[in-house]
Structures are given as C-alpha cells and as structure tokens.
N, CA, C and O atoms as a GROMACS GRO file, in nm:
protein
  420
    1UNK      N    1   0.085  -0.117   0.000
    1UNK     CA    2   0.000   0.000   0.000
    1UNK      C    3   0.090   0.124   0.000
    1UNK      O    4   0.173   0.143   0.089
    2UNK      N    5   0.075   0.186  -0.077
    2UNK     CA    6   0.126   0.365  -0.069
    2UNK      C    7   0.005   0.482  -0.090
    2UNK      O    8  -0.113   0.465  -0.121
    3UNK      N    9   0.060   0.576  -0.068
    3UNK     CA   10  -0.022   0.715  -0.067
    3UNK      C   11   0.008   0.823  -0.187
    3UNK      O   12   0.123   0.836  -0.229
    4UNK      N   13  -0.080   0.885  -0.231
    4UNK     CA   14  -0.043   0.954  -0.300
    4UNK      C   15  -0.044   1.097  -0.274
    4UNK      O   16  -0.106   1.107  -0.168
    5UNK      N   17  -0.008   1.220  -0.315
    5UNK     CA   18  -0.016   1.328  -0.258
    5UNK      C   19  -0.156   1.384  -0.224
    5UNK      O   20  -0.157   1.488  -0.158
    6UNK      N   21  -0.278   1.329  -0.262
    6UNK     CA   22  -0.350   1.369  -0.236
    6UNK      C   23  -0.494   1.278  -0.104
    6UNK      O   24  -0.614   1.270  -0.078
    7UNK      N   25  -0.336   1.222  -0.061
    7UNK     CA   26  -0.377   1.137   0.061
    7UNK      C   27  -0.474   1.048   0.010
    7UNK      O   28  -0.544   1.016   0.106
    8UNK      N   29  -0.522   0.981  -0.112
    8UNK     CA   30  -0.553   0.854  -0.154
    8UNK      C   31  -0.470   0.733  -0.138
    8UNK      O   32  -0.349   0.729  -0.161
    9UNK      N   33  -0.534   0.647  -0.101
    9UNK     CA   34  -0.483   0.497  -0.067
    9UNK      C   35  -0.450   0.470  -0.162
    9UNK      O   36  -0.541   0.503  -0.237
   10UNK      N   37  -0.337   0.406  -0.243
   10UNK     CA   38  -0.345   0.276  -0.346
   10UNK      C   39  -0.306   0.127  -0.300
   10UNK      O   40  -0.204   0.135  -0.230
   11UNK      N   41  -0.334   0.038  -0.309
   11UNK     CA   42  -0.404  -0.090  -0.176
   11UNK      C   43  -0.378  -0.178  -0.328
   11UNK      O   44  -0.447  -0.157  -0.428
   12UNK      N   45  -0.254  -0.288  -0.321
   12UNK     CA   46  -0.227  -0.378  -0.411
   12UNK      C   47  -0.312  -0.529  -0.343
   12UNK      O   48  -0.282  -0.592  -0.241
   13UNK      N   49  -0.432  -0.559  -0.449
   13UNK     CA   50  -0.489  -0.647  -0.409
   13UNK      C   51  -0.467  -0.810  -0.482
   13UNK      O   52  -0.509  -0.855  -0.588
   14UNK      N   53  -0.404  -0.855  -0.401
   14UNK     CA   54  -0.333  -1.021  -0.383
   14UNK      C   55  -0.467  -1.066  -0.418
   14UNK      O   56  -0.568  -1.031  -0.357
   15UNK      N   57  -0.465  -1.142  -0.516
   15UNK     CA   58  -0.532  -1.248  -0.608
   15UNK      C   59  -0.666  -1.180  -0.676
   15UNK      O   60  -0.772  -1.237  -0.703
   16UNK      N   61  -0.634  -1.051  -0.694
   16UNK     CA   62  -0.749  -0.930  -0.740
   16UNK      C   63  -0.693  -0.885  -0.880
   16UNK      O   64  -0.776  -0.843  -0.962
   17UNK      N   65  -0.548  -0.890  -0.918
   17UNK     CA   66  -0.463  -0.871  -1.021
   17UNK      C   67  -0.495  -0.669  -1.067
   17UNK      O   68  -0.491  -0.596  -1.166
   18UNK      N   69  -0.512  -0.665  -0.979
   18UNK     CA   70  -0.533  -0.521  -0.923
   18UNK      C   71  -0.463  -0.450  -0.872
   18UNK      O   72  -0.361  -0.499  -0.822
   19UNK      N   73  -0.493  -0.267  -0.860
   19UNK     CA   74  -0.399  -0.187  -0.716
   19UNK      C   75  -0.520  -0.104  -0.744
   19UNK      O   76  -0.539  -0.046  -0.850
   20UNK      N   77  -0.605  -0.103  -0.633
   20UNK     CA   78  -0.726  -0.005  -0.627
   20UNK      C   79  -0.707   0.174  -0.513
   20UNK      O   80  -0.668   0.197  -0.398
   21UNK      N   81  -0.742   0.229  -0.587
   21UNK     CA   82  -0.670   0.359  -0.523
   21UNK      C   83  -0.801   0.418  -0.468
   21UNK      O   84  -0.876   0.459  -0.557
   22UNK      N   85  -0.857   0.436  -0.311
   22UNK     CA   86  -0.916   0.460  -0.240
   22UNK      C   87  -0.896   0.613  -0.156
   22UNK      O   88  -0.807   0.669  -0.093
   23UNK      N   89  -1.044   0.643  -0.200
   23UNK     CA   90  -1.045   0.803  -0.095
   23UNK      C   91  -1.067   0.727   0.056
   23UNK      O   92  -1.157   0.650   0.087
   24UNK      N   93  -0.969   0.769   0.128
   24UNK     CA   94  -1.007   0.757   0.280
   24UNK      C   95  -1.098   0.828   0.342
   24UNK      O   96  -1.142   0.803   0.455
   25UNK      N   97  -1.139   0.946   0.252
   25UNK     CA   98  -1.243   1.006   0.354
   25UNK      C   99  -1.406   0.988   0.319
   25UNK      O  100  -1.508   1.008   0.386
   26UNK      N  101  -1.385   0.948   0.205
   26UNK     CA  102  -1.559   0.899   0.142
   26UNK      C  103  -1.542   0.748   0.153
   26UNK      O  104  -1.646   0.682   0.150
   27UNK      N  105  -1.403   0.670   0.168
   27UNK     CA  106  -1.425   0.540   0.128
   27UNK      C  107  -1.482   0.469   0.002
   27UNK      O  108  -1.526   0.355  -0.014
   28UNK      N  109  -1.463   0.586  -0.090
   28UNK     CA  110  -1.505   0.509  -0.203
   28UNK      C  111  -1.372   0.476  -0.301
   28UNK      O  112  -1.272   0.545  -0.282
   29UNK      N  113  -1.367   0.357  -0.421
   29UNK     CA  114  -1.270   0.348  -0.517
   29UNK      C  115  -1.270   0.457  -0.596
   29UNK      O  116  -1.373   0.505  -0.643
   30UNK      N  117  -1.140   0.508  -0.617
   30UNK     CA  118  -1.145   0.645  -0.728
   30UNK      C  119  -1.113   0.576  -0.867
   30UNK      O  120  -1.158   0.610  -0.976
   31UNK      N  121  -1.022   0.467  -0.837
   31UNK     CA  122  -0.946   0.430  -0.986
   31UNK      C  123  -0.935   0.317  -0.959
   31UNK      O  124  -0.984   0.281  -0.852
   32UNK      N  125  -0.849   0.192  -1.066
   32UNK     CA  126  -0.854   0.093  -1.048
   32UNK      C  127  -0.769   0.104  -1.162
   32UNK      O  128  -0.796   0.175  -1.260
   33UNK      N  129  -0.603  -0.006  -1.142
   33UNK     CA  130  -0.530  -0.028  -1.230
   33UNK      C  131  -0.493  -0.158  -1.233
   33UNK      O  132  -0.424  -0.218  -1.150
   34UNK      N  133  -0.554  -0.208  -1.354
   34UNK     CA  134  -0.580  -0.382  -1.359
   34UNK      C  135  -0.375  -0.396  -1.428
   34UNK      O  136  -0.307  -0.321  -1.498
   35UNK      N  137  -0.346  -0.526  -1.363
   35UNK     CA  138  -0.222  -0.602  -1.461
   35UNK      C  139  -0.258  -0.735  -1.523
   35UNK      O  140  -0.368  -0.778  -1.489
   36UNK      N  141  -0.184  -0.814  -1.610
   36UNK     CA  142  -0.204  -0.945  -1.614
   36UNK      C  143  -0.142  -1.044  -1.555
   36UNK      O  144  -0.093  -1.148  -1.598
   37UNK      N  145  -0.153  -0.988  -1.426
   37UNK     CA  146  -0.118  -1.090  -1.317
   37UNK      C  147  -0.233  -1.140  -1.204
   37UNK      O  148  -0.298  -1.035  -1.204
   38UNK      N  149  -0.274  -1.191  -1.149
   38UNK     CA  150  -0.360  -1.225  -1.042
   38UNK      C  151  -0.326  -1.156  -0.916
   38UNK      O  152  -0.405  -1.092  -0.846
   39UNK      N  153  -0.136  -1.188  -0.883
   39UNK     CA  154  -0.116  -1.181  -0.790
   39UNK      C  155  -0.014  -1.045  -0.768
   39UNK      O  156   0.105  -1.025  -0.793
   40UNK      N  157  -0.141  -0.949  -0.700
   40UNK     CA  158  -0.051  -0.861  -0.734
   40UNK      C  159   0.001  -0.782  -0.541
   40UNK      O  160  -0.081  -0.733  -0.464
   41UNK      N  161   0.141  -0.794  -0.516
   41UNK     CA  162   0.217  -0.804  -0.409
   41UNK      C  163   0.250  -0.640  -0.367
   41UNK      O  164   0.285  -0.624  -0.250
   42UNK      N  165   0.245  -0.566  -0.419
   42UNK     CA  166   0.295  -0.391  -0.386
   42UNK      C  167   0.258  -0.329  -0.439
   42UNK      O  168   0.228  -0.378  -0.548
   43UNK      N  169   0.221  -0.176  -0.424
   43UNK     CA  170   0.277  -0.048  -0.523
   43UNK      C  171   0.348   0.048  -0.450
   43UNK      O  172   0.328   0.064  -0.330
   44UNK      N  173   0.430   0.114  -0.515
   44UNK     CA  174   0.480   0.258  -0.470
   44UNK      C  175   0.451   0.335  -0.584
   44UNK      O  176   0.378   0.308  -0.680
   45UNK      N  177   0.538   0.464  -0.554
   45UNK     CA  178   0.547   0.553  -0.662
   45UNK      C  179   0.692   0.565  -0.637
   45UNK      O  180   0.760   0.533  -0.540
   46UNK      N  181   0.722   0.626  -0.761
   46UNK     CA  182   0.903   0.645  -0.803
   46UNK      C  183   0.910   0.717  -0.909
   46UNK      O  184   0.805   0.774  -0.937
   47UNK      N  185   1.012   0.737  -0.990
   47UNK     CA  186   1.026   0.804  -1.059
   47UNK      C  187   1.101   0.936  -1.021
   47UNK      O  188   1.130   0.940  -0.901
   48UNK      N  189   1.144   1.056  -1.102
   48UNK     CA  190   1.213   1.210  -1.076
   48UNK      C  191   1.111   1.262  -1.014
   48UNK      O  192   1.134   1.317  -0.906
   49UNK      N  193   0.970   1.259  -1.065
   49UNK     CA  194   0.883   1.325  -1.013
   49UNK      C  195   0.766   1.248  -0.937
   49UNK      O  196   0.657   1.301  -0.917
   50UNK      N  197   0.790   1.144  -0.905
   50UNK     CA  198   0.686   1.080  -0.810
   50UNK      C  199   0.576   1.027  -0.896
   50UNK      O  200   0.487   0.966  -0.838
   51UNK      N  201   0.570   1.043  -1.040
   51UNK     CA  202   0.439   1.021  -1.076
   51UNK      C  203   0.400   0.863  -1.169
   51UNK      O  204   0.301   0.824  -1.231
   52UNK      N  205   0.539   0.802  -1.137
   52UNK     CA  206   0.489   0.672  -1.175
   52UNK      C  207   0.464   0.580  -1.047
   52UNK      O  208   0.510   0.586  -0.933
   53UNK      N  209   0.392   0.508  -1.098
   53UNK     CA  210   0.303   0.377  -0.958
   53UNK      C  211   0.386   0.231  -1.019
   53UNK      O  212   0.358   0.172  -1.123
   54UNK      N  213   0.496   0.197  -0.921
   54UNK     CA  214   0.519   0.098  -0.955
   54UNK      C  215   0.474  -0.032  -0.901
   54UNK      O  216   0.473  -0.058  -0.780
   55UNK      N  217   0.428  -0.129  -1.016
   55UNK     CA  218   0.368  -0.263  -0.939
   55UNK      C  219   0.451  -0.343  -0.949
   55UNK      O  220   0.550  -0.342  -1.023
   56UNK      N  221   0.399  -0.461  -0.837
   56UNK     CA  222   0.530  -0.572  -0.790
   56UNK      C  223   0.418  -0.698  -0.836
   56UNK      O  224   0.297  -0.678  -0.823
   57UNK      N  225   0.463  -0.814  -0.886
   57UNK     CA  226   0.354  -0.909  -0.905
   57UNK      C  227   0.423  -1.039  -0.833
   57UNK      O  228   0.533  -1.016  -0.783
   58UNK      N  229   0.367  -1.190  -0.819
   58UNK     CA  230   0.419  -1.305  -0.777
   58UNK      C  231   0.413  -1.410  -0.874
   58UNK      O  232   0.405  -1.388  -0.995
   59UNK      N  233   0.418  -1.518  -0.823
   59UNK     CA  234   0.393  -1.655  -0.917
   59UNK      C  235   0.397  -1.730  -0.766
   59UNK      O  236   0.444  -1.843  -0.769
   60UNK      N  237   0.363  -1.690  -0.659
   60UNK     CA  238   0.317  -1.764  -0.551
   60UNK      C  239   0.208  -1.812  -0.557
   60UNK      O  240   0.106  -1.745  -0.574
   61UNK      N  241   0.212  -1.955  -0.542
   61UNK     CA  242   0.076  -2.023  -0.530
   61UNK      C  243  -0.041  -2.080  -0.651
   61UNK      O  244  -0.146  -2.145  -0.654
   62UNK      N  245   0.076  -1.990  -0.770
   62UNK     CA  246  -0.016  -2.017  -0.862
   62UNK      C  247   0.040  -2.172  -0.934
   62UNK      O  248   0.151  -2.222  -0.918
   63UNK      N  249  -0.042  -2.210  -0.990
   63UNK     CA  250  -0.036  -2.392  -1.041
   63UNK      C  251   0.020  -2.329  -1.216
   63UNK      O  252   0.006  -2.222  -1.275
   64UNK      N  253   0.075  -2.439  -1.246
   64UNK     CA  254   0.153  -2.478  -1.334
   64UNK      C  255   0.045  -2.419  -1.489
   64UNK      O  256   0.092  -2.372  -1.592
   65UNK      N  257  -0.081  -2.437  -1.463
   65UNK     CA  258  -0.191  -2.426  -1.616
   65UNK      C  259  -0.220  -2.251  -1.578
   65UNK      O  260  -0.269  -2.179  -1.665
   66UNK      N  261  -0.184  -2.196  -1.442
   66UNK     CA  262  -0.179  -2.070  -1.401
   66UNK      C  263  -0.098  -1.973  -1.452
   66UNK      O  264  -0.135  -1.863  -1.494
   67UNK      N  265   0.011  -2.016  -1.446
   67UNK     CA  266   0.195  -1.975  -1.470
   67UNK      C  267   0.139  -2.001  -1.601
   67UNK      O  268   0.132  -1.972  -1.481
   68UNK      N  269   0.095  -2.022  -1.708
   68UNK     CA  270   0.050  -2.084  -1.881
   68UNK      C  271   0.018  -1.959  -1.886
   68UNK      O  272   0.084  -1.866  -1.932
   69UNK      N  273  -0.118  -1.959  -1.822
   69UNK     CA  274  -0.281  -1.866  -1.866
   69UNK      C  275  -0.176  -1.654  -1.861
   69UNK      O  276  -0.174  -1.557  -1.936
   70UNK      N  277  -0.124  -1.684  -1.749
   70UNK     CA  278  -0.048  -1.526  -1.650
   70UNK      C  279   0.105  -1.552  -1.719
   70UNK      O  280   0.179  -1.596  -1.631
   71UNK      N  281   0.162  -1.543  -1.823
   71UNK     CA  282   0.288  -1.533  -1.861
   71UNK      C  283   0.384  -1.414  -1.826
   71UNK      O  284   0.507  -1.418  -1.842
   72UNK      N  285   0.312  -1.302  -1.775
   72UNK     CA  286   0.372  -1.220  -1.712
   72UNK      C  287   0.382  -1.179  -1.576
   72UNK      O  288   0.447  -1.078  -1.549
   73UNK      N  289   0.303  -1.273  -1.453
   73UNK     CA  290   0.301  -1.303  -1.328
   73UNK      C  291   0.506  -1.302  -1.270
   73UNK      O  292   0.611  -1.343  -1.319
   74UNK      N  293   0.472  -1.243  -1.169
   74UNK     CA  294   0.647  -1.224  -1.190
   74UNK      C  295   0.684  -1.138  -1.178
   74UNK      O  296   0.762  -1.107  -1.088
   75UNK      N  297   0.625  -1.040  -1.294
   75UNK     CA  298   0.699  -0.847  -1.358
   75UNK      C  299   0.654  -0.778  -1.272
   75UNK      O  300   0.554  -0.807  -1.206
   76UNK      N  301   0.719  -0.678  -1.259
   76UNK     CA  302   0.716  -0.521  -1.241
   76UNK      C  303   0.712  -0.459  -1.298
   76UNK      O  304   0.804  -0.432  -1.376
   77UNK      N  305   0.555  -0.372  -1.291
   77UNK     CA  306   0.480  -0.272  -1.393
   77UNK      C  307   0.518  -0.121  -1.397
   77UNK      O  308   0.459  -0.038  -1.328
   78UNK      N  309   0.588  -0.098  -1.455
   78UNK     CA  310   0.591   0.093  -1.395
   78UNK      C  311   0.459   0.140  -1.530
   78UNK      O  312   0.449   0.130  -1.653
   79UNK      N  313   0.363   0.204  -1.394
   79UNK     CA  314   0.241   0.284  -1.498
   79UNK      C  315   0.222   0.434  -1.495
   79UNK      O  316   0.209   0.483  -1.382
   80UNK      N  317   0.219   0.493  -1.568
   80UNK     CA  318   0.267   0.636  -1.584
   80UNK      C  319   0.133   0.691  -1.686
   80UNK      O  320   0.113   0.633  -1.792
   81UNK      N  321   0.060   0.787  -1.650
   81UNK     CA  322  -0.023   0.890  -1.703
   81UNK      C  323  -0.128   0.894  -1.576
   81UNK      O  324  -0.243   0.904  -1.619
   82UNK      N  325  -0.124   0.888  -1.450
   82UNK     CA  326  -0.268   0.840  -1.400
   82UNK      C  327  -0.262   0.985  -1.348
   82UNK      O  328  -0.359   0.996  -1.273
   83UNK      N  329  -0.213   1.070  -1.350
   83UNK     CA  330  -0.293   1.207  -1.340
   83UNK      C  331  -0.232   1.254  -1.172
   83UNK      O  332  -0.290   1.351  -1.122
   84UNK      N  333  -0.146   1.204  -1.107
   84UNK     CA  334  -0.109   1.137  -0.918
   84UNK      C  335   0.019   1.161  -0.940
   84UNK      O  336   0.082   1.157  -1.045
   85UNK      N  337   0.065   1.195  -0.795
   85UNK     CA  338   0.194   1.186  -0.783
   85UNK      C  339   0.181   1.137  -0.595
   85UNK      O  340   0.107   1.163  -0.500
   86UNK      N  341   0.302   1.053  -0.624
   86UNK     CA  342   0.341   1.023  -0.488
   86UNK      C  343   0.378   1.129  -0.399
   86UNK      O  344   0.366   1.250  -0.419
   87UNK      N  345   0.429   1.063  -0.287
   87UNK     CA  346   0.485   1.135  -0.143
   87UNK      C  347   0.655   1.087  -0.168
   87UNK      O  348   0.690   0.978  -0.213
   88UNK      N  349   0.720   1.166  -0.139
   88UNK     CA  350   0.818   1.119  -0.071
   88UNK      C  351   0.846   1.018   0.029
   88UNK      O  352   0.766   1.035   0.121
   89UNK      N  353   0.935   0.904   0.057
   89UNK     CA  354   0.937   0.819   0.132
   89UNK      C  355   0.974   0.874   0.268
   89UNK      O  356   1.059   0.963   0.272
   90UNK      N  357   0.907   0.820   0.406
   90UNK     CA  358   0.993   0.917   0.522
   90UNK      C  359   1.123   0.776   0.508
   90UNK      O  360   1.121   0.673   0.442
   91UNK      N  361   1.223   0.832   0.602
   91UNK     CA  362   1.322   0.764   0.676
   91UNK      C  363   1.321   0.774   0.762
   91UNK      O  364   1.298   0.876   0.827
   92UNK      N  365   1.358   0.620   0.814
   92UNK     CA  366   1.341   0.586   0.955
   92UNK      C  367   1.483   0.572   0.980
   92UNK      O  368   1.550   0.557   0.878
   93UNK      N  369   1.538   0.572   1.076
   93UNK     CA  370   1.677   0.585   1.167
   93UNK      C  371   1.633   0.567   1.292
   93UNK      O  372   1.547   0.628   1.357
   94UNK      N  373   1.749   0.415   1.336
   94UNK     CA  374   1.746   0.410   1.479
   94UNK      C  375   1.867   0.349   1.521
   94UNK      O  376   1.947   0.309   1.437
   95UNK      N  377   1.895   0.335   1.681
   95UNK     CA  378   2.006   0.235   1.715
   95UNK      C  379   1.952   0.121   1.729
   95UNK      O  380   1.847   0.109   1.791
   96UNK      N  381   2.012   0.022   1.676
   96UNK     CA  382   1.948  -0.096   1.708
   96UNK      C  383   1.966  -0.159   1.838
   96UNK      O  384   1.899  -0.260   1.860
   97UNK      N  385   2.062  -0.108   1.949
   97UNK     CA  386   2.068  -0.178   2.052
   97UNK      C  387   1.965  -0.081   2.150
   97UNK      O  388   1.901  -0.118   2.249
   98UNK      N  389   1.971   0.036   2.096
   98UNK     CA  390   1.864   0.135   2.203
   98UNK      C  391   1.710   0.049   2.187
   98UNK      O  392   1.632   0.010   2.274
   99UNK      N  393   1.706   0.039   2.036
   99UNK     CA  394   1.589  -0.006   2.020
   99UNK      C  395   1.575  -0.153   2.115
   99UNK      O  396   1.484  -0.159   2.197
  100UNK      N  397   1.648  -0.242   2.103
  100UNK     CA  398   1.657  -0.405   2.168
  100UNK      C  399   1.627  -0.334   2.313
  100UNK      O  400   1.517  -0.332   2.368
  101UNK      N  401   1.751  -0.276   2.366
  101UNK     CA  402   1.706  -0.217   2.543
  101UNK      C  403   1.523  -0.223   2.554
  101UNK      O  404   1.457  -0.309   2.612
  102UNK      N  405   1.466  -0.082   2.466
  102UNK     CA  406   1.363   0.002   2.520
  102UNK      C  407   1.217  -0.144   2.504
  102UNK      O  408   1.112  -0.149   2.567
  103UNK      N  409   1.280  -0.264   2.372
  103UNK     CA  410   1.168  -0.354   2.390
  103UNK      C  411   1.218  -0.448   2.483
  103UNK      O  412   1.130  -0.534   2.484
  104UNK      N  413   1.313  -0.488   2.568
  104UNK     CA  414   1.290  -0.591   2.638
  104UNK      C  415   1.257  -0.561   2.794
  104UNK      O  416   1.230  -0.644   2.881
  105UNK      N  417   1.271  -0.382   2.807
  105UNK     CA  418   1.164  -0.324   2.927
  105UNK      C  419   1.097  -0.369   3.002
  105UNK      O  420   1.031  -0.296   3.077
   0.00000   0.00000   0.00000
C-alpha cells in the first residue's frame, strides 16, 4: 500500500490482479489499475517526479496451467499517465541496541 499526494490509498490487491486507489475520507474506489497478473504483491510511486506507480507481481501459489494462462506473473509494472503523484518516502533511523534495550523493558 502507498499514498499519493493527495492522501488517496493505493491498496495492491493479492489475487485481485489489481492496485485499487481509495479516498479515505468517502471510502469510495477512485481508480482501479488492472495487470495481467492475479497476484498482485505492492505499489509505490518512483520516478524524478513521483508520478509513476510501480507494481510488484508473484507466481506464488499459482499452479503450473496458471503460470500458462499469466505469462507475465512475476513483472514489475511501472504505470505512468494516472494524473497522481506520490509522497516522498519518510526515513526511519534508529540504534538498534537502544531499540533491543527500550523492547525488552
């Protein structure tokens, strides 16, 4: 799942062959960007300017006449015109032993 600048969800839906991009505040679908994969595992955005949505796909689980039918199950989609631009990623930074201390508290 990532966000886009205009605080819409995009929500990669596993065995939907989908990434459906959701207003959080009406809860309704705004868009819908189908692949020819079933299984579809991520999106972000990337690109210079944030405005491509990249998809991640699998070949988990799928059967052998599956892997036939989905010949491109597997790829990574970069889709570009949808009108959106991403967020910047935050960064996270920590110590890892501060962190180990503060959870075994």
């Amino acid at each position: 799942m990532t966000i886009d600048a205009d605080g819409n969800l995009w929500i990669a839906c596993f065995g939907g062959g989908q990434v459906i991009c959701v207003n959080p505040v009406t809860r309704k679908i705004v868009k819908k960007v189908s692949v020819p994969s079933p299984h579809v595992t991520s999106a972000c955005f990337g690109g210079p300017d944030l405005a491509t949505l990249f998809i991640t796909t699998g070949t988990l689980r799928l059967s052998e006449e599956e892997k036939t039918q989905y010949p491109e199950a597997g790829s990574t989609y970069a889709v570009t015109g949808l009108g959106v631009k991403g967020l910047p990623a935050n960064v996270f930074k920590c110590d890892v032993g501060k962190l180990k201390e503060v959870m075994n508290q």
